[in-house]
PyMOL CGO cylinders between C-alpha atoms (Angstrom):
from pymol import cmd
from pymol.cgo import CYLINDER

trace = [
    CYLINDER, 0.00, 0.00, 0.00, 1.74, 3.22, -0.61, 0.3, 1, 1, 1, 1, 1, 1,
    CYLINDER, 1.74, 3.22, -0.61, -1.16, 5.73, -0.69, 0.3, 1, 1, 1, 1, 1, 1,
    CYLINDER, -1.16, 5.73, -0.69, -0.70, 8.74, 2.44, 0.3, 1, 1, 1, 1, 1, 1,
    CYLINDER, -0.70, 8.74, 2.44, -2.99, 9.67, 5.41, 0.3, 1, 1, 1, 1, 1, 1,
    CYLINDER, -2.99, 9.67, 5.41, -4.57, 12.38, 3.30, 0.3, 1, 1, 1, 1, 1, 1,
    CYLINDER, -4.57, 12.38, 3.30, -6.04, 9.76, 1.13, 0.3, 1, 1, 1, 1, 1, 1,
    CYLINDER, -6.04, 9.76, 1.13, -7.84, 7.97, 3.44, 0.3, 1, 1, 1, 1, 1, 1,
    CYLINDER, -7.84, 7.97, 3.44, -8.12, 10.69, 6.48, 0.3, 1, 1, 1, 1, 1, 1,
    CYLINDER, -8.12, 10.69, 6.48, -11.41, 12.61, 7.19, 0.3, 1, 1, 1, 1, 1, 1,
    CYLINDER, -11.41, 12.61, 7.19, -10.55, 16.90, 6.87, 0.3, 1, 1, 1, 1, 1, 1,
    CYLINDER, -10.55, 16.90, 6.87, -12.24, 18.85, 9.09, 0.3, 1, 1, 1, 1, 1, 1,
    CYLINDER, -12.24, 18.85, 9.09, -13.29, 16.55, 11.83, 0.3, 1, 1, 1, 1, 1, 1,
    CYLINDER, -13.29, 16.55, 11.83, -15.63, 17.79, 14.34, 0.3, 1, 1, 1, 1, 1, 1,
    CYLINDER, -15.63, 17.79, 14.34, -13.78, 19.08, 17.50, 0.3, 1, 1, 1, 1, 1, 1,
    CYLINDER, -13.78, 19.08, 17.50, -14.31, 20.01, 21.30, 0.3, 1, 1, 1, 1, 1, 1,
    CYLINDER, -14.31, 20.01, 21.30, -12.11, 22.70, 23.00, 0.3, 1, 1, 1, 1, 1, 1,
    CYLINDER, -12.11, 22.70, 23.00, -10.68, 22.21, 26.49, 0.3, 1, 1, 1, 1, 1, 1,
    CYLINDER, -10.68, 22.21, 26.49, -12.94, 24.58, 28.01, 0.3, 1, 1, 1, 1, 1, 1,
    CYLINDER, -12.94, 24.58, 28.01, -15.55, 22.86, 27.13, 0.3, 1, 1, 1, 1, 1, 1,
    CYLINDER, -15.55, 22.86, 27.13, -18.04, 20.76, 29.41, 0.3, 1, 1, 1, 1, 1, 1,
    CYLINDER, -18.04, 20.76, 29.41, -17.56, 16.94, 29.78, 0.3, 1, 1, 1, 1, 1, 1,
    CYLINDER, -17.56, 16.94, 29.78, -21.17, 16.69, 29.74, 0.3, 1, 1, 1, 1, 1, 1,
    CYLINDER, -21.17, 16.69, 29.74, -21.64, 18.93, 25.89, 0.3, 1, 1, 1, 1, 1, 1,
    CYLINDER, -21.64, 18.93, 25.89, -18.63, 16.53, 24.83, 0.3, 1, 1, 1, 1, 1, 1,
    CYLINDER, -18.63, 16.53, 24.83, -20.51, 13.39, 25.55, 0.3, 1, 1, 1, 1, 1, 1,
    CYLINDER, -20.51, 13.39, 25.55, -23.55, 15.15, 23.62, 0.3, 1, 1, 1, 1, 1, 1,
    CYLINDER, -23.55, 15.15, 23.62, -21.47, 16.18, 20.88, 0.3, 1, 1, 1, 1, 1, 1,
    CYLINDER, -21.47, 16.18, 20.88, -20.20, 11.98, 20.70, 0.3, 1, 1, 1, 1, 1, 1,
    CYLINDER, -20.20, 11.98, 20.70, -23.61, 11.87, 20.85, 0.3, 1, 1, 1, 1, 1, 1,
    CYLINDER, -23.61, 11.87, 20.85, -25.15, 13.51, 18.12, 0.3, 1, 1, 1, 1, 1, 1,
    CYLINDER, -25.15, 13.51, 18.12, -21.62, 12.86, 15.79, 0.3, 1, 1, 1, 1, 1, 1,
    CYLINDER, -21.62, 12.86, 15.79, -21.74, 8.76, 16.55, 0.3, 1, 1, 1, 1, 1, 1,
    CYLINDER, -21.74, 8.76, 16.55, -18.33, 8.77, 17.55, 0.3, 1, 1, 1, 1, 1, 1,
    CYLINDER, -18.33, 8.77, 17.55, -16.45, 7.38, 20.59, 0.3, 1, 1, 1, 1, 1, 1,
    CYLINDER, -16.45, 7.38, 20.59, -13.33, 10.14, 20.64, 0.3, 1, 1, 1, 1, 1, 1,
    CYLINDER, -13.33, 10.14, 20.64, -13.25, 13.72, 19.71, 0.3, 1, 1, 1, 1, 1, 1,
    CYLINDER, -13.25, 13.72, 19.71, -10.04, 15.62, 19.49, 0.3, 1, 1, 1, 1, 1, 1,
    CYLINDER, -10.04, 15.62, 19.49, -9.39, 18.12, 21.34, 0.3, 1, 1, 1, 1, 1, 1,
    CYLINDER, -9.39, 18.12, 21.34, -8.31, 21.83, 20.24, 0.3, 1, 1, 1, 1, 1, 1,
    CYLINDER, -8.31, 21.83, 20.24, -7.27, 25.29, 21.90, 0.3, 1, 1, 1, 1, 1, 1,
    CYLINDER, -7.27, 25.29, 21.90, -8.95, 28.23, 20.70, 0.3, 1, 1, 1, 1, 1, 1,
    CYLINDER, -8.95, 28.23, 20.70, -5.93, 28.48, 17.76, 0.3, 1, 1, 1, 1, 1, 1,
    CYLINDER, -5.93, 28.48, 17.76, -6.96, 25.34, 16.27, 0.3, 1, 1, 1, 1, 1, 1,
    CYLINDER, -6.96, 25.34, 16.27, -3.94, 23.68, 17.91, 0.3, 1, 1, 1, 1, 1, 1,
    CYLINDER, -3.94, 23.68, 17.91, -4.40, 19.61, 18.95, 0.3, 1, 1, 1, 1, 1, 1,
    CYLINDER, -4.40, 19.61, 18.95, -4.14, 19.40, 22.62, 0.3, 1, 1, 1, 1, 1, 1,
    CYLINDER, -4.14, 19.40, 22.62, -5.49, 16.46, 22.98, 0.3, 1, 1, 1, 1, 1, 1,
    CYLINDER, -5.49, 16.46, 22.98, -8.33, 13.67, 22.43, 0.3, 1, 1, 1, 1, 1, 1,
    CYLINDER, -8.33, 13.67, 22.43, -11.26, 12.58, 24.95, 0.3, 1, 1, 1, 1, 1, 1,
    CYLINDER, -11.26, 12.58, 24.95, -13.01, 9.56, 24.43, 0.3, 1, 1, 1, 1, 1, 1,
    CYLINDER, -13.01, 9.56, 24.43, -16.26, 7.95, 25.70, 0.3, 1, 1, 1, 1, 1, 1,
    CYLINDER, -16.26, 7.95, 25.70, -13.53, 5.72, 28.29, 0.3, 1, 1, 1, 1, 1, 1,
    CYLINDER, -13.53, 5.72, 28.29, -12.63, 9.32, 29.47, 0.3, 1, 1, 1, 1, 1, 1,
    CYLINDER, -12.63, 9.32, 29.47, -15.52, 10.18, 30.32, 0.3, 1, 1, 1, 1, 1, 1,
    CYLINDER, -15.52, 10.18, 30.32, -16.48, 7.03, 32.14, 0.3, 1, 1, 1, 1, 1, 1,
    CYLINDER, -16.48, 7.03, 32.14, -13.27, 6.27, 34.03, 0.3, 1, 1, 1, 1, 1, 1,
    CYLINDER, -13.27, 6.27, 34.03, -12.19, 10.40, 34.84, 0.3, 1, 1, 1, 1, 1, 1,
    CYLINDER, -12.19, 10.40, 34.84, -15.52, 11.21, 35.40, 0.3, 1, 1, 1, 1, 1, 1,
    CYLINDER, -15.52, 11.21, 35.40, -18.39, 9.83, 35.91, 0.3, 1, 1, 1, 1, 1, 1,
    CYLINDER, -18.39, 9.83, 35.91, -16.72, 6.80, 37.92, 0.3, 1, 1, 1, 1, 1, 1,
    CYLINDER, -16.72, 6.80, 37.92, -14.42, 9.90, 39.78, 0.3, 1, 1, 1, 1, 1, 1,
    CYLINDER, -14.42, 9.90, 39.78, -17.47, 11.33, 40.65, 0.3, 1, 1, 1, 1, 1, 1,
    CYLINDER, -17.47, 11.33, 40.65, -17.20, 14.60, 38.94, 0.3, 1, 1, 1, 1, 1, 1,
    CYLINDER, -17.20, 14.60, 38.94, -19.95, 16.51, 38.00, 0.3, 1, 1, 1, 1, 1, 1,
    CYLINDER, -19.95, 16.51, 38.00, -20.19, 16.58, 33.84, 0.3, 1, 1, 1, 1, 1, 1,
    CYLINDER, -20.19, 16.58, 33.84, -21.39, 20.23, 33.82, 0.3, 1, 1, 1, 1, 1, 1,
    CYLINDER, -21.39, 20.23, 33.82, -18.65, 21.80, 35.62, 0.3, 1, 1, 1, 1, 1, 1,
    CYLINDER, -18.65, 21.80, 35.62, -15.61, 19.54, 34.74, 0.3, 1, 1, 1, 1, 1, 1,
    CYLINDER, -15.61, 19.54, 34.74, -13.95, 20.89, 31.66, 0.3, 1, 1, 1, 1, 1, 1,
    CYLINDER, -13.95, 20.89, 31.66, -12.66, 18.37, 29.07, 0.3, 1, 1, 1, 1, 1, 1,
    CYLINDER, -12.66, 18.37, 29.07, -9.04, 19.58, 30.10, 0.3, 1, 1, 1, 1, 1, 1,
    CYLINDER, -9.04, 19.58, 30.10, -9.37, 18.17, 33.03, 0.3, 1, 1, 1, 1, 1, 1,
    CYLINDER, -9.37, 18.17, 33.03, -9.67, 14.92, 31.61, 0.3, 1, 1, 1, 1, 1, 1,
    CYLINDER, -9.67, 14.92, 31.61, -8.40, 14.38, 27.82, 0.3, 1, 1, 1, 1, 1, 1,
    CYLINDER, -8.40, 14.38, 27.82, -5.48, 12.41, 27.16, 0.3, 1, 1, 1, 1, 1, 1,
    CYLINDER, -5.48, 12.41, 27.16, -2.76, 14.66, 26.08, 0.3, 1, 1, 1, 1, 1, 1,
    CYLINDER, -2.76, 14.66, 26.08, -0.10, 12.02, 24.85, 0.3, 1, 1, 1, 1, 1, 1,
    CYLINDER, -0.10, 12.02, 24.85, -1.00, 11.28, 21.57, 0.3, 1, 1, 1, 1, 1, 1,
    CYLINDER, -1.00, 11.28, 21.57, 0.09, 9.26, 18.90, 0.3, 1, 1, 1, 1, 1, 1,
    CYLINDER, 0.09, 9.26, 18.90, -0.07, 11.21, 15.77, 0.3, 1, 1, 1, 1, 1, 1,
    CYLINDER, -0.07, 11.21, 15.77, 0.89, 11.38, 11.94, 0.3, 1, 1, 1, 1, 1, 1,
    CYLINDER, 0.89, 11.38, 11.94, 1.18, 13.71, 8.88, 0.3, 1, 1, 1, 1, 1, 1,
    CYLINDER, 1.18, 13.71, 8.88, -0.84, 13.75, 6.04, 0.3, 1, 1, 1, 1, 1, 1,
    CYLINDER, -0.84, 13.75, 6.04, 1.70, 12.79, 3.75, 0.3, 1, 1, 1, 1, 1, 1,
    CYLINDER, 1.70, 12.79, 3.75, 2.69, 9.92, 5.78, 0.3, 1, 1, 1, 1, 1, 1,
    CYLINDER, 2.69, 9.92, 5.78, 2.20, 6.61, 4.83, 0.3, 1, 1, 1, 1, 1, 1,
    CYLINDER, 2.20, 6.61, 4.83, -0.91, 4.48, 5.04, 0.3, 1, 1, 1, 1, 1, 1,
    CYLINDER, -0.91, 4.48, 5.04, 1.78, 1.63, 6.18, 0.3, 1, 1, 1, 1, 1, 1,
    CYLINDER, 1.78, 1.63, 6.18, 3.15, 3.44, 8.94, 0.3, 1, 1, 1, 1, 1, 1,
    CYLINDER, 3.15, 3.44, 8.94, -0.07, 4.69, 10.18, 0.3, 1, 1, 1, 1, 1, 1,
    CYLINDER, -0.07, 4.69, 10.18, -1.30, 1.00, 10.22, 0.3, 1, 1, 1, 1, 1, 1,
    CYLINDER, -1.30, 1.00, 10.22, 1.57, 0.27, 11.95, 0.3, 1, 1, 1, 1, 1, 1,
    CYLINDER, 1.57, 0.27, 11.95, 1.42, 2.99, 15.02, 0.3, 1, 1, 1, 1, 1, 1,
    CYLINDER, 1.42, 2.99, 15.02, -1.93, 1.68, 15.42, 0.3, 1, 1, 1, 1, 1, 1,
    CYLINDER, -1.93, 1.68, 15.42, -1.16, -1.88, 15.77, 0.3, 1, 1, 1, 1, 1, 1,
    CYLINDER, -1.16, -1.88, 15.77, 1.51, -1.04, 17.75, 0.3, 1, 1, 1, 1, 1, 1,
    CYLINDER, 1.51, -1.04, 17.75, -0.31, 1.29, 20.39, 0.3, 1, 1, 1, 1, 1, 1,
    CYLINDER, -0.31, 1.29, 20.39, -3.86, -0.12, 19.72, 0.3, 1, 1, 1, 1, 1, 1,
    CYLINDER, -3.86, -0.12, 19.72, -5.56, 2.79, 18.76, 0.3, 1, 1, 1, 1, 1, 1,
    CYLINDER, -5.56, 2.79, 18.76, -8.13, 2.91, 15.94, 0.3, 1, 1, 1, 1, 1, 1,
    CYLINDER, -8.13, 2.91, 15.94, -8.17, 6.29, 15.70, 0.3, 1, 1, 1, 1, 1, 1,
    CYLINDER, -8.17, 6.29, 15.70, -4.99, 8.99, 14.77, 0.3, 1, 1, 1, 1, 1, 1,
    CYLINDER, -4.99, 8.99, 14.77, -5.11, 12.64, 14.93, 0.3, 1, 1, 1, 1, 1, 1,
    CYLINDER, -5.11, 12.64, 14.93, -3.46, 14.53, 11.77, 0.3, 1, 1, 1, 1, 1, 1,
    CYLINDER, -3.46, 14.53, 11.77, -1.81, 17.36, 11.91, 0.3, 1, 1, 1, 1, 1, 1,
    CYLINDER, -1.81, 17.36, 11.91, 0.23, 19.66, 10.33, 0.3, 1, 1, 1, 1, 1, 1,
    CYLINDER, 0.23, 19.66, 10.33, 2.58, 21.61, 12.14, 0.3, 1, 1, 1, 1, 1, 1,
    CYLINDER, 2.58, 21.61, 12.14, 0.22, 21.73, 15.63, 0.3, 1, 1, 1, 1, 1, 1,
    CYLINDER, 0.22, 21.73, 15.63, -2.77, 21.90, 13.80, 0.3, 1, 1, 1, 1, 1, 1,
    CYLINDER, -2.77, 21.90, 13.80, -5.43, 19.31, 13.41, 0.3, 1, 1, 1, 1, 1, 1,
    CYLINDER, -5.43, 19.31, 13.41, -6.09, 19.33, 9.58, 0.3, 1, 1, 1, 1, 1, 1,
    CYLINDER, -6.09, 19.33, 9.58, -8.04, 15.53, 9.92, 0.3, 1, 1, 1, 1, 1, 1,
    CYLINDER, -8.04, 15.53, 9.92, -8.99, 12.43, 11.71, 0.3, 1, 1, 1, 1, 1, 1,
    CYLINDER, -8.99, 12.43, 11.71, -7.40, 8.72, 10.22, 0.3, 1, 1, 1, 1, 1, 1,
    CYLINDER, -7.40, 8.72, 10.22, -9.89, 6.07, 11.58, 0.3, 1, 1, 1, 1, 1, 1,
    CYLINDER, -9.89, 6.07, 11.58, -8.91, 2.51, 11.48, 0.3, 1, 1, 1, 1, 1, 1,
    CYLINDER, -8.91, 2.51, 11.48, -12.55, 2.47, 9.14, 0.3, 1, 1, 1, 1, 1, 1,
    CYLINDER, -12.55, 2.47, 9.14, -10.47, 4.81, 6.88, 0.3, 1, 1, 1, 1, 1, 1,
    CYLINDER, -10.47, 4.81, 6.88, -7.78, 2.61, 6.60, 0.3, 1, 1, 1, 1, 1, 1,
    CYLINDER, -7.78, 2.61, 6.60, -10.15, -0.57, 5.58, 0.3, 1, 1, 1, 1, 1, 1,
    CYLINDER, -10.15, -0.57, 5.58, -11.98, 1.10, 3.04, 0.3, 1, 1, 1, 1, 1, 1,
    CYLINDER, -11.98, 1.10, 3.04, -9.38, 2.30, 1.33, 0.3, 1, 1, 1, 1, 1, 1,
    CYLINDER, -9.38, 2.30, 1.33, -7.19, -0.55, 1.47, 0.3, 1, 1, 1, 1, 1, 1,
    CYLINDER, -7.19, -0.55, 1.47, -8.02, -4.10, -0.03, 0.3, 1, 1, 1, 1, 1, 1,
    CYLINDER, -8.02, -4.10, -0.03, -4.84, -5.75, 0.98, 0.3, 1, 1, 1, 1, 1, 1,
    CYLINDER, -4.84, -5.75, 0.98, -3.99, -8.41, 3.03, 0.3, 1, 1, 1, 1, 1, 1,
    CYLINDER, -3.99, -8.41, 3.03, -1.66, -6.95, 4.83, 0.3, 1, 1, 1, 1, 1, 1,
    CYLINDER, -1.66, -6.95, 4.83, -3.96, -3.73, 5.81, 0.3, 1, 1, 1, 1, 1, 1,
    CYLINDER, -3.96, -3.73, 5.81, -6.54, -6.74, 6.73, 0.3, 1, 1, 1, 1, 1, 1,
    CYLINDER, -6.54, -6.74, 6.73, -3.47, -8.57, 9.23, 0.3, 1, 1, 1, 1, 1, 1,
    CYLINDER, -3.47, -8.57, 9.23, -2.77, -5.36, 11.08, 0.3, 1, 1, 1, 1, 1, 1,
    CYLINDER, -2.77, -5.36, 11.08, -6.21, -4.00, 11.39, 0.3, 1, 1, 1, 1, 1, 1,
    CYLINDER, -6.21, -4.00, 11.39, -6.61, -7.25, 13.00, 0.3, 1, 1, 1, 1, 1, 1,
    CYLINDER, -6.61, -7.25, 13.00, -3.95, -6.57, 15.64, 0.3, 1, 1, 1, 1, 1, 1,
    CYLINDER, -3.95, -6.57, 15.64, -5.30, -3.13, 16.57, 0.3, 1, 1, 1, 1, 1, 1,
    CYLINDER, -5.30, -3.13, 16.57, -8.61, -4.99, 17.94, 0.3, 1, 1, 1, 1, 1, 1,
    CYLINDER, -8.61, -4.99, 17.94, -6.43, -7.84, 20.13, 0.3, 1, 1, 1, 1, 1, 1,
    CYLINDER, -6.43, -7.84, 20.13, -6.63, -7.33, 23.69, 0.3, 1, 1, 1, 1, 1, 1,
    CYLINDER, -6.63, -7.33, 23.69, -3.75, -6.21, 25.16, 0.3, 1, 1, 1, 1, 1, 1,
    CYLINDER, -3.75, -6.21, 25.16, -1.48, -8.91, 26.84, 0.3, 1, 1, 1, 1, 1, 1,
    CYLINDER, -1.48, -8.91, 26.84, -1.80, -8.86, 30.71, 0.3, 1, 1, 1, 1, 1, 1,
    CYLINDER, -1.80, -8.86, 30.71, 1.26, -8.60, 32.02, 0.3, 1, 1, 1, 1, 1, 1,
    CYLINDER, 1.26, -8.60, 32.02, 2.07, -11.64, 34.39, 0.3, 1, 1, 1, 1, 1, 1,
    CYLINDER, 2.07, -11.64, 34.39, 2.39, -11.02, 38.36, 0.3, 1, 1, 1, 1, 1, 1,
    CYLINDER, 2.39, -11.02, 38.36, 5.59, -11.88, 40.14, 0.3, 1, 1, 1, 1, 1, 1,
]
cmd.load_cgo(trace, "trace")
């Protein structure tokens, strides 16, 4: 496969800025059918994602109200990330590697698109693409207990 992220990435992916409510982010998954949004300061710069686990584990299961905790206060900030003109290969890779089925793209710090692990699939017909999509969706091992 040697087509880029900016084949198979969606542009202009819906967003959520860190100031914003937990409880308008889960609305926004809501109403977008989607279990991550990224996250963006008020430049357009990617600070981070929050996904539906977020908001379960960091608050609701916290205990935090969802109208007055901000989604900064519970994103995940280290992300794994490409370029659009990287490779649909390397991208497949990262997410194997990290198990992630979604990357944020960006461009310098700004978010320019969204590669999901849908994106990849429908764009590629290989086997390859169809091994490592595979991988992303394997638990993760559990690390044995001396």
């Amino acid at each position: 496969m040697s087509k880029c992220v900016r084949d198979a990435m969606t542009s202009q992916p819906v967003t959520v800025q860190r100031s914003a409510s937990v409880k308008s982010a889960a609305e926004l998954m809501e109403q977008q059918d989607v279990g991550s949004l990224p996250v963006v300061d008020e430049g357009g710069s990617l600070v981070g994602m929050v996904t539906d686990r977020d908001i379960a584990i960091r608050s609701v299961a916290a205990g935090r109200d969802a109208e007055a905790t901000q989604v900064k206060d519970i994103l995940t900030s280290a992300l794994v990330q490409v370029m659009p003109d990287d490779s649909l290969d390397m991208a497949l890779e990262l997410m194997a590697k990290y198990q992630v089925r979604r990357l944020p793209v960006t461009y310098d710090t700004q978010l320019v698109g969204v590669l999901a692990q849908a994106d990849i699939a429908h764009e590629a017909k290989d086997k390859k693409a169809g091994q490592v999509l595979e991988a992303i969706s394997q638990p993760a091992q559990e690390h044995e207990h001396n």
